[in-house]
PDB file of N, CA, C and O in Angstrom, chain B, residues numbered from 101:
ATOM      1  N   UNK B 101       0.846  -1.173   0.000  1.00  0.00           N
ATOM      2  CA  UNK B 101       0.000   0.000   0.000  1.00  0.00           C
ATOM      3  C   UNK B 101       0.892   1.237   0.000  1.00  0.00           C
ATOM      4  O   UNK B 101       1.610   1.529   0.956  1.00  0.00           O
ATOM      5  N   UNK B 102       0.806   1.971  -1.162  1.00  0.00           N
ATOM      6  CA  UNK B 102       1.174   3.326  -0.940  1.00  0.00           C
ATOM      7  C   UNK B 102       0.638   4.061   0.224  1.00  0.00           C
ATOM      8  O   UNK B 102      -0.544   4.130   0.560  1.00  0.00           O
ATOM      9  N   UNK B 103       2.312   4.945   1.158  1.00  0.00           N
ATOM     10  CA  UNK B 103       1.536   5.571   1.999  1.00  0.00           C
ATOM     11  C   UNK B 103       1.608   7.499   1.390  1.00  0.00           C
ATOM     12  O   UNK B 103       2.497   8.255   0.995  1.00  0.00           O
ATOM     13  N   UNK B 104       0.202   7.588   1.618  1.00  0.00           N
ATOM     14  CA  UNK B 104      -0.133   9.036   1.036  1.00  0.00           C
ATOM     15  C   UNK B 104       0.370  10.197   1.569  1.00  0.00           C
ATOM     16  O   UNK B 104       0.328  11.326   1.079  1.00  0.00           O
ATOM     17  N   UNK B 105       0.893   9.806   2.702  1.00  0.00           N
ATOM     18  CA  UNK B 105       1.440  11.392   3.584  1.00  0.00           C
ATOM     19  C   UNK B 105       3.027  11.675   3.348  1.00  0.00           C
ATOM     20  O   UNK B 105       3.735  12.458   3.983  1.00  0.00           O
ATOM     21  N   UNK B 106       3.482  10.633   2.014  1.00  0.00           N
ATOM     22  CA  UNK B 106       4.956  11.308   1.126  1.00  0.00           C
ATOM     23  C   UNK B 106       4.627  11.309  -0.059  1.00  0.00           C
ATOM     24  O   UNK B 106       3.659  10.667  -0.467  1.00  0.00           O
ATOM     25  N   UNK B 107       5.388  12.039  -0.813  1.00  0.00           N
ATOM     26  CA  UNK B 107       5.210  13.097  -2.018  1.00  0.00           C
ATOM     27  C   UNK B 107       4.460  14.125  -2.688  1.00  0.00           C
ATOM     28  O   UNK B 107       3.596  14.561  -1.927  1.00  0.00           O
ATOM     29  N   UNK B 108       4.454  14.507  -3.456  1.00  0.00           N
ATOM     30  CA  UNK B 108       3.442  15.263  -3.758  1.00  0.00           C
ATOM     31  C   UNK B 108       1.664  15.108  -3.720  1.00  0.00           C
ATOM     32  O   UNK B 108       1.053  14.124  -4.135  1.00  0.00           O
ATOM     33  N   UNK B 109       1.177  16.085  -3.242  1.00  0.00           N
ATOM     34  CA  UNK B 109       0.047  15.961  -3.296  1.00  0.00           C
ATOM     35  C   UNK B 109      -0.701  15.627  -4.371  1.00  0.00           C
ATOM     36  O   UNK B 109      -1.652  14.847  -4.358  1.00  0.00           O
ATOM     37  N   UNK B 110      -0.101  16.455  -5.681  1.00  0.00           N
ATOM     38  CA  UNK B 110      -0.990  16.426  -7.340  1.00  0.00           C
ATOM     39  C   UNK B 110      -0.615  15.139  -8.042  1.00  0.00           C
ATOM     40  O   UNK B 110      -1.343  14.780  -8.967  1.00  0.00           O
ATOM     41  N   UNK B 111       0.607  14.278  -7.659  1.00  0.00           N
ATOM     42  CA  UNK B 111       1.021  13.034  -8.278  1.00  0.00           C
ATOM     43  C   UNK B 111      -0.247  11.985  -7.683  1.00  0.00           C
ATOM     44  O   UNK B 111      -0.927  11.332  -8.476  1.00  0.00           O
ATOM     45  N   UNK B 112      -0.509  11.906  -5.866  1.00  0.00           N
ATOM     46  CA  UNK B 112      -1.961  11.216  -5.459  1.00  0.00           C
ATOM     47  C   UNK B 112      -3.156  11.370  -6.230  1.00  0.00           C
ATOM     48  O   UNK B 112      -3.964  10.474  -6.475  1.00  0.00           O
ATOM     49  N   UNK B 113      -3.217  12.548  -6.592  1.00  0.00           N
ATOM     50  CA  UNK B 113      -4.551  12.594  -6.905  1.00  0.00           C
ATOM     51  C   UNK B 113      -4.767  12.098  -8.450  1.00  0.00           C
ATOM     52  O   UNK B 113      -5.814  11.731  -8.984  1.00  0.00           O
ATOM     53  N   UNK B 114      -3.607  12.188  -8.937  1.00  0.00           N
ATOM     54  CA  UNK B 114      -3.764  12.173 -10.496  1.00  0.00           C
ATOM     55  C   UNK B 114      -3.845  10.510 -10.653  1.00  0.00           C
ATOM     56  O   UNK B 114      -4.523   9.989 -11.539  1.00  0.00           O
ATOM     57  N   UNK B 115      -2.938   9.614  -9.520  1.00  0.00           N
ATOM     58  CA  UNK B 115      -2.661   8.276  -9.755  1.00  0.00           C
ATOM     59  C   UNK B 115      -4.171   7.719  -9.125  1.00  0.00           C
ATOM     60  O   UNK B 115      -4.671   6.682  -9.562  1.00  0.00           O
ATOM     61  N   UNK B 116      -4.846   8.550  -8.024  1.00  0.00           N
ATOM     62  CA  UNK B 116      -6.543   8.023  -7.898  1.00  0.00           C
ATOM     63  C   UNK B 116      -7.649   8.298  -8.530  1.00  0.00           C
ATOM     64  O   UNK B 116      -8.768   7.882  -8.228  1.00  0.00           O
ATOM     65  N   UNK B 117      -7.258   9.279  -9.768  1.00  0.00           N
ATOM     66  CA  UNK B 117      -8.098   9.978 -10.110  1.00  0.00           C
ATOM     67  C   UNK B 117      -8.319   8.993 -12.201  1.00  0.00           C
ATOM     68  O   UNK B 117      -9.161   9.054 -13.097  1.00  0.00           O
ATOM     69  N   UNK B 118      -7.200   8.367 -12.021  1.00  0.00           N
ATOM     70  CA  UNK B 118      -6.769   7.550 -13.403  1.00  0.00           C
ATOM     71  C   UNK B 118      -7.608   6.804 -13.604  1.00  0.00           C
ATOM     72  O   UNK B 118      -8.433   7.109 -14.466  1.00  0.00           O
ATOM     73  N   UNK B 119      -7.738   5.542 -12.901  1.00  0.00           N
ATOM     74  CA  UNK B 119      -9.100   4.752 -12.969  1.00  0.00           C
ATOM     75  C   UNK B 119     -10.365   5.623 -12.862  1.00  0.00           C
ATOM     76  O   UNK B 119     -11.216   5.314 -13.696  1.00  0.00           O
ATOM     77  N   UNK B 120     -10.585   6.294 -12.318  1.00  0.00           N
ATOM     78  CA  UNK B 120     -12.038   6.882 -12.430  1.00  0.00           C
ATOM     79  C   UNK B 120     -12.270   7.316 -13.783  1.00  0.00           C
ATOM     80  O   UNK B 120     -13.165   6.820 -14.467  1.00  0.00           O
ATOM     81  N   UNK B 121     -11.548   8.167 -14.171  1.00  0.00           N
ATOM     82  CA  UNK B 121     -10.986   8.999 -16.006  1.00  0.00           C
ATOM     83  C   UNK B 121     -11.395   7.776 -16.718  1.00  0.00           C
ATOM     84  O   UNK B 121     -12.446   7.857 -17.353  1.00  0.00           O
ATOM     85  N   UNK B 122     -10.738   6.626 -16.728  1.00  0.00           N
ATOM     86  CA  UNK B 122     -10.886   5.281 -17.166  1.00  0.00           C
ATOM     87  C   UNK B 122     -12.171   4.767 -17.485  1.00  0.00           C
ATOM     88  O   UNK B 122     -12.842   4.770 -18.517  1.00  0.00           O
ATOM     89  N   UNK B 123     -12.335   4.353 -16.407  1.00  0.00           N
ATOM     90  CA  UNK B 123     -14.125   3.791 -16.408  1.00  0.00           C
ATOM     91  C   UNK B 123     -14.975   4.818 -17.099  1.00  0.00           C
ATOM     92  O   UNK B 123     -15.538   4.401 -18.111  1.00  0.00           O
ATOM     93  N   UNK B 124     -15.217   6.238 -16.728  1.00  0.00           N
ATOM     94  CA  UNK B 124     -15.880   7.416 -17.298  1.00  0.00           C
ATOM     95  C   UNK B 124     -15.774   7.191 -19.016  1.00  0.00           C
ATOM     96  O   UNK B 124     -16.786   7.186 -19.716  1.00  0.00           O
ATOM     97  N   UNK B 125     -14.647   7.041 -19.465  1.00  0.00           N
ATOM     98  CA  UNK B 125     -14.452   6.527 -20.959  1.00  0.00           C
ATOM     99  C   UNK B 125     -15.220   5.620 -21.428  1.00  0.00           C
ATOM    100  O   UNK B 125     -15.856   5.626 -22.482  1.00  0.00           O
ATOM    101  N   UNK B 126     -15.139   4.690 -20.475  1.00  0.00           N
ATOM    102  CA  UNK B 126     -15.634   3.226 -20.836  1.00  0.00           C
ATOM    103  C   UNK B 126     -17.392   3.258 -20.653  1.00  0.00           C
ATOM    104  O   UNK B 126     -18.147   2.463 -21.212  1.00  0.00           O
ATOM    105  N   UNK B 127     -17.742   4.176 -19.899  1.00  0.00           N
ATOM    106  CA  UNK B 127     -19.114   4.110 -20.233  1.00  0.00           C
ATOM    107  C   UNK B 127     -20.275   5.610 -20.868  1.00  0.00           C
ATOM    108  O   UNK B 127     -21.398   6.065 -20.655  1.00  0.00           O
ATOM    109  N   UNK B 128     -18.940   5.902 -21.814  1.00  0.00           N
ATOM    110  CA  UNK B 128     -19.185   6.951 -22.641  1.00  0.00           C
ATOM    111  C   UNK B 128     -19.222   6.008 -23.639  1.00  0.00           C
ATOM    112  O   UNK B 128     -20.309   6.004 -24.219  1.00  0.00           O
ATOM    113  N   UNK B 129     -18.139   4.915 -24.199  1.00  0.00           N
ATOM    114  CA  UNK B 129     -18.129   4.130 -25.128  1.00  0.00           C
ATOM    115  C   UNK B 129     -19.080   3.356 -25.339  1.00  0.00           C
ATOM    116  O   UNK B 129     -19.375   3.121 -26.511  1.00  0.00           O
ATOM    117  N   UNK B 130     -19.952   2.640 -24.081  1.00  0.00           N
ATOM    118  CA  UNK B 130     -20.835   1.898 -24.103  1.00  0.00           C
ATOM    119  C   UNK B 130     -22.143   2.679 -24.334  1.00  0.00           C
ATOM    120  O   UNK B 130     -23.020   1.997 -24.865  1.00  0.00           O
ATOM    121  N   UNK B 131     -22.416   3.732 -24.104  1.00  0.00           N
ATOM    122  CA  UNK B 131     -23.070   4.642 -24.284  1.00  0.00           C
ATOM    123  C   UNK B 131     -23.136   5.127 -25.960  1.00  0.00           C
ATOM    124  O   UNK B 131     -24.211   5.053 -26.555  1.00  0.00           O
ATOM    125  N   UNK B 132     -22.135   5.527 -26.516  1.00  0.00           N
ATOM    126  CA  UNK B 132     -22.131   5.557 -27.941  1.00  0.00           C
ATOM    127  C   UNK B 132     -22.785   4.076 -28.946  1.00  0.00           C
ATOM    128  O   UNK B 132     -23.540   4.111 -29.918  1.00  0.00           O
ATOM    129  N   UNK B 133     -22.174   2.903 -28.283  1.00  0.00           N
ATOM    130  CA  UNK B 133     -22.122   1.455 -29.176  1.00  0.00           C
ATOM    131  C   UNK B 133     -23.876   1.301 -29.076  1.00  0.00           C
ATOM    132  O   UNK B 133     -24.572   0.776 -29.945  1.00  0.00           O
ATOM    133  N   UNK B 134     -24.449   2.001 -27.572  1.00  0.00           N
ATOM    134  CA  UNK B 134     -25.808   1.373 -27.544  1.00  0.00           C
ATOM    135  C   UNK B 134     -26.431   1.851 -28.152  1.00  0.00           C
ATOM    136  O   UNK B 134     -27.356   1.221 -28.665  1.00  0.00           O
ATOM    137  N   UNK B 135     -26.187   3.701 -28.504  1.00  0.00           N
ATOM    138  CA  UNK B 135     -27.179   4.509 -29.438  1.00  0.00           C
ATOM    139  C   UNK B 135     -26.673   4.129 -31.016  1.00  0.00           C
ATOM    140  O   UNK B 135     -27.402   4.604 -31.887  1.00  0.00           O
ATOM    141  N   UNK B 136     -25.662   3.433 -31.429  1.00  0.00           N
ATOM    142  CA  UNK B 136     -25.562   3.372 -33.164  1.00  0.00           C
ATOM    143  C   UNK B 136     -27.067   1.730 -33.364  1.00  0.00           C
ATOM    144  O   UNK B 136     -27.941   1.585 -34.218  1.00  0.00           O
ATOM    145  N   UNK B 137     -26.697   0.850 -32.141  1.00  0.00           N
ATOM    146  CA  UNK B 137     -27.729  -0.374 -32.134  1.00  0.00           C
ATOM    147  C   UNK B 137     -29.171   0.325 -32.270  1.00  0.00           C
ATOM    148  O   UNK B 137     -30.026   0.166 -33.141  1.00  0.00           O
ATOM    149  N   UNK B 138     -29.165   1.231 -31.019  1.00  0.00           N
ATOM    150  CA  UNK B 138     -30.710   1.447 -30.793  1.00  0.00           C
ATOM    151  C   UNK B 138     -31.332   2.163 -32.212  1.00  0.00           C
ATOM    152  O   UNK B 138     -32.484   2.167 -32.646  1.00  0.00           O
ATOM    153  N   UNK B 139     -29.967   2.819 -32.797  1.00  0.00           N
ATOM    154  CA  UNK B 139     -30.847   4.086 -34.029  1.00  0.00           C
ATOM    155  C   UNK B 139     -31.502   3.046 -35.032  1.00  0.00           C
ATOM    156  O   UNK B 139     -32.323   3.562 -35.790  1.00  0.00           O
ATOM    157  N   UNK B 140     -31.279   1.529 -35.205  1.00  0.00           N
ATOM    158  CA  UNK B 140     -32.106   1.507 -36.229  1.00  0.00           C
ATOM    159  C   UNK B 140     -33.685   0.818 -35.659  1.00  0.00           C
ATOM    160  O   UNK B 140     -34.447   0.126 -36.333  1.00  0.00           O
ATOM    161  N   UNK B 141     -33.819   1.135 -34.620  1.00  0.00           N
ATOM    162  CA  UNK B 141     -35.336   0.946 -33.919  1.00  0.00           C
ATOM    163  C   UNK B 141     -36.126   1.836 -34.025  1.00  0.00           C
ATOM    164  O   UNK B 141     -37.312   1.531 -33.898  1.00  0.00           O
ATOM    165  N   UNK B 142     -35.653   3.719 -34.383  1.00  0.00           N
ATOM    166  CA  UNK B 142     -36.003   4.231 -34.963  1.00  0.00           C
ATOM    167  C   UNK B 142     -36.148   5.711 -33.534  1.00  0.00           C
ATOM    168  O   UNK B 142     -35.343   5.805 -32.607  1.00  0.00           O
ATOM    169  N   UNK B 143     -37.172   6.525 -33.715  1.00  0.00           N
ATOM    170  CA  UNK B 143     -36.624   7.445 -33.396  1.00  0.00           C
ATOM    171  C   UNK B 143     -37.051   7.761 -31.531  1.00  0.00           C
ATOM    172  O   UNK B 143     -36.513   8.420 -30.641  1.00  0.00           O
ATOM    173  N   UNK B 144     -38.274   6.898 -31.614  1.00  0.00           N
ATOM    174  CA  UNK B 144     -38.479   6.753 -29.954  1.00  0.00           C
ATOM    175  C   UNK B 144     -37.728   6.225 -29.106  1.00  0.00           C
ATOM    176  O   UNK B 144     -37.495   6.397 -27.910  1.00  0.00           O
ATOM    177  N   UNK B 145     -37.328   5.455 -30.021  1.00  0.00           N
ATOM    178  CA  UNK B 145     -36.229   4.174 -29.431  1.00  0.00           C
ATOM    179  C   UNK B 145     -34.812   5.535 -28.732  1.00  0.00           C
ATOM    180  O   UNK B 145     -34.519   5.947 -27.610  1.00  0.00           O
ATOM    181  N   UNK B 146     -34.372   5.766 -29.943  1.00  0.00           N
ATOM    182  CA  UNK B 146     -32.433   6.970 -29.655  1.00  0.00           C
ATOM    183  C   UNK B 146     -33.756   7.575 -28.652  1.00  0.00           C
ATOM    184  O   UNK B 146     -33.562   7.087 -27.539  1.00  0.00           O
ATOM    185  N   UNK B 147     -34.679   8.212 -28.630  1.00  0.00           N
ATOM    186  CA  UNK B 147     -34.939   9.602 -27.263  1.00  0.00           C
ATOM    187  C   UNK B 147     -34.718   8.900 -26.255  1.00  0.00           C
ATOM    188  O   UNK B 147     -34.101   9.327 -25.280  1.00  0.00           O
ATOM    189  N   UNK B 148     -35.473   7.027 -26.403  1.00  0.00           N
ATOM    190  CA  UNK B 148     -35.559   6.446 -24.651  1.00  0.00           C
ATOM    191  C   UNK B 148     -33.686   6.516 -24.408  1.00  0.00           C
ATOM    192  O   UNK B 148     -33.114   7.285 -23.636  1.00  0.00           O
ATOM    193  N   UNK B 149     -33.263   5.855 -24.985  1.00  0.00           N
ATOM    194  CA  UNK B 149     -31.804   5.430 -24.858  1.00  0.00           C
ATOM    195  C   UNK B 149     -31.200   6.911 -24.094  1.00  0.00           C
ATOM    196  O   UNK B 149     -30.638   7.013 -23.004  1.00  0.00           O
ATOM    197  N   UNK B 150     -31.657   8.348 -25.428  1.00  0.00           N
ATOM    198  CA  UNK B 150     -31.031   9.446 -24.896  1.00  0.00           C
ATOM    199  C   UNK B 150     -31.084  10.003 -23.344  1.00  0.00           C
ATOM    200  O   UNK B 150     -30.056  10.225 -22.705  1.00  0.00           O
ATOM    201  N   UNK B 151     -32.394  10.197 -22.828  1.00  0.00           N
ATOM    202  CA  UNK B 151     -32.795  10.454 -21.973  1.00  0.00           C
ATOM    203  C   UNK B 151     -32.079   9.404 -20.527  1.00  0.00           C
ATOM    204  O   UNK B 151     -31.675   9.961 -19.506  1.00  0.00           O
ATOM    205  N   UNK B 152     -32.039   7.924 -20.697  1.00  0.00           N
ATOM    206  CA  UNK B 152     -31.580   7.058 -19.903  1.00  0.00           C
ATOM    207  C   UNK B 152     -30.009   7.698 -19.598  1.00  0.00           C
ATOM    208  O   UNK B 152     -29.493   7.989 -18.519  1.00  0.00           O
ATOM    209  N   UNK B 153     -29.485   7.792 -20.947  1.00  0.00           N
ATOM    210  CA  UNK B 153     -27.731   7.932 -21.030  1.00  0.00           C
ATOM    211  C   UNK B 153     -27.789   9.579 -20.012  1.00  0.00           C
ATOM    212  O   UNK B 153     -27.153   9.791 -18.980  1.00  0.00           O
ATOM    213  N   UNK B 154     -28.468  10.258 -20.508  1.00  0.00           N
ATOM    214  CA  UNK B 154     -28.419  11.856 -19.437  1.00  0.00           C
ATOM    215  C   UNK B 154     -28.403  11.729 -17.981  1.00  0.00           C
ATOM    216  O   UNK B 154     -27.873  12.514 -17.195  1.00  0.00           O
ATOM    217  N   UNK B 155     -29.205  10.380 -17.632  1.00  0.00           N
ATOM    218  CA  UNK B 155     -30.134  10.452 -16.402  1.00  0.00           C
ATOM    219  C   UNK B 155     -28.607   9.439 -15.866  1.00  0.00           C
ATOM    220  O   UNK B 155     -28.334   9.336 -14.670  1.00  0.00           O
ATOM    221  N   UNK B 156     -27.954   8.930 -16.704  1.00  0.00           N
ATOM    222  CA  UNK B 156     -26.492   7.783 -15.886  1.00  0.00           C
ATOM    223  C   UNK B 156     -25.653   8.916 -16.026  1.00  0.00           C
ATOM    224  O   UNK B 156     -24.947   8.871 -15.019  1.00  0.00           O
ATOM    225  N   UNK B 157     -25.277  10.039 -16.780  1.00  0.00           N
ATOM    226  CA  UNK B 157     -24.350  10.592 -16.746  1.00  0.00           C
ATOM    227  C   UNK B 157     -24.524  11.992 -15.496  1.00  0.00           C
ATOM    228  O   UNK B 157     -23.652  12.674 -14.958  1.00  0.00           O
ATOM    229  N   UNK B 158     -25.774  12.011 -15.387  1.00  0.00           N
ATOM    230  CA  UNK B 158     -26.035  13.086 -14.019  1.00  0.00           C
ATOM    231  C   UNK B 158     -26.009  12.115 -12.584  1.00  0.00           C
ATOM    232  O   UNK B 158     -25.711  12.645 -11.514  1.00  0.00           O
ATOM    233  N   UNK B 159     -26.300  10.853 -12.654  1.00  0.00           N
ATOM    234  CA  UNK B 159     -25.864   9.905 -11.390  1.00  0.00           C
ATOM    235  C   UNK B 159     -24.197  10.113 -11.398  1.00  0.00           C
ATOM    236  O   UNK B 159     -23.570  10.579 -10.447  1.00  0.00           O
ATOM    237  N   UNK B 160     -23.596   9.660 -12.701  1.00  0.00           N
ATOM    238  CA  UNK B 160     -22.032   9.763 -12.327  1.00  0.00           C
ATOM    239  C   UNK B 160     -21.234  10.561 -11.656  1.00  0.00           C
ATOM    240  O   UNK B 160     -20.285  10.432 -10.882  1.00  0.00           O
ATOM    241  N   UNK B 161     -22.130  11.829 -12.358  1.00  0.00           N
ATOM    242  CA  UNK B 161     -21.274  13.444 -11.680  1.00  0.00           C
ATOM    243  C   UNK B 161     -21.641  13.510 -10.384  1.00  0.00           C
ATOM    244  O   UNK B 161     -20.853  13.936  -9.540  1.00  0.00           O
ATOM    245  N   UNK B 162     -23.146  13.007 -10.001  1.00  0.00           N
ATOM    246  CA  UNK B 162     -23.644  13.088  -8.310  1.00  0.00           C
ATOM    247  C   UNK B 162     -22.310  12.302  -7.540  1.00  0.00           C
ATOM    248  O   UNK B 162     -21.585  12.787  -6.671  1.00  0.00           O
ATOM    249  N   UNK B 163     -22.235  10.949  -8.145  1.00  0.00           N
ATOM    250  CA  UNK B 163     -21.014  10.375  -7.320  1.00  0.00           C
ATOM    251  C   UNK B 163     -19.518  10.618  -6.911  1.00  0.00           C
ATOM    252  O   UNK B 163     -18.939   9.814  -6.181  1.00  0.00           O
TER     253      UNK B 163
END
């Protein structure tokens, strides 16, 4: 276990802050792959998807 109370402060945050950056990608990506599937269901279909993807990306930022 790294202990946090040597070195720089901005090197911690950047090395805890990497995986989060990470995952955030990864469900931007999954987010893109589901709206190219959903568009050919047509146009109710991309709003439900849209609206869902807004409503996970305002949970993310809450967290």
């Amino acid at each position: 276990m790294k202990d946090l109370t040597e070195g720089s402060i901005a090197s911690h945050l950047v090395r805890m802050a990497l995986p989060i950056g990470i995952g955030m990608v990864f469900q931007t990506l999954y987010y893109l792959v589901d709206l190219y599937f959903v568009a050919r269901l047509g146009d109710e279909a991309i709003a439900g998807v849209s609206a869902a993807g807004n409503l996970q990306f305002l949970v993310m930022a809450l967290t």
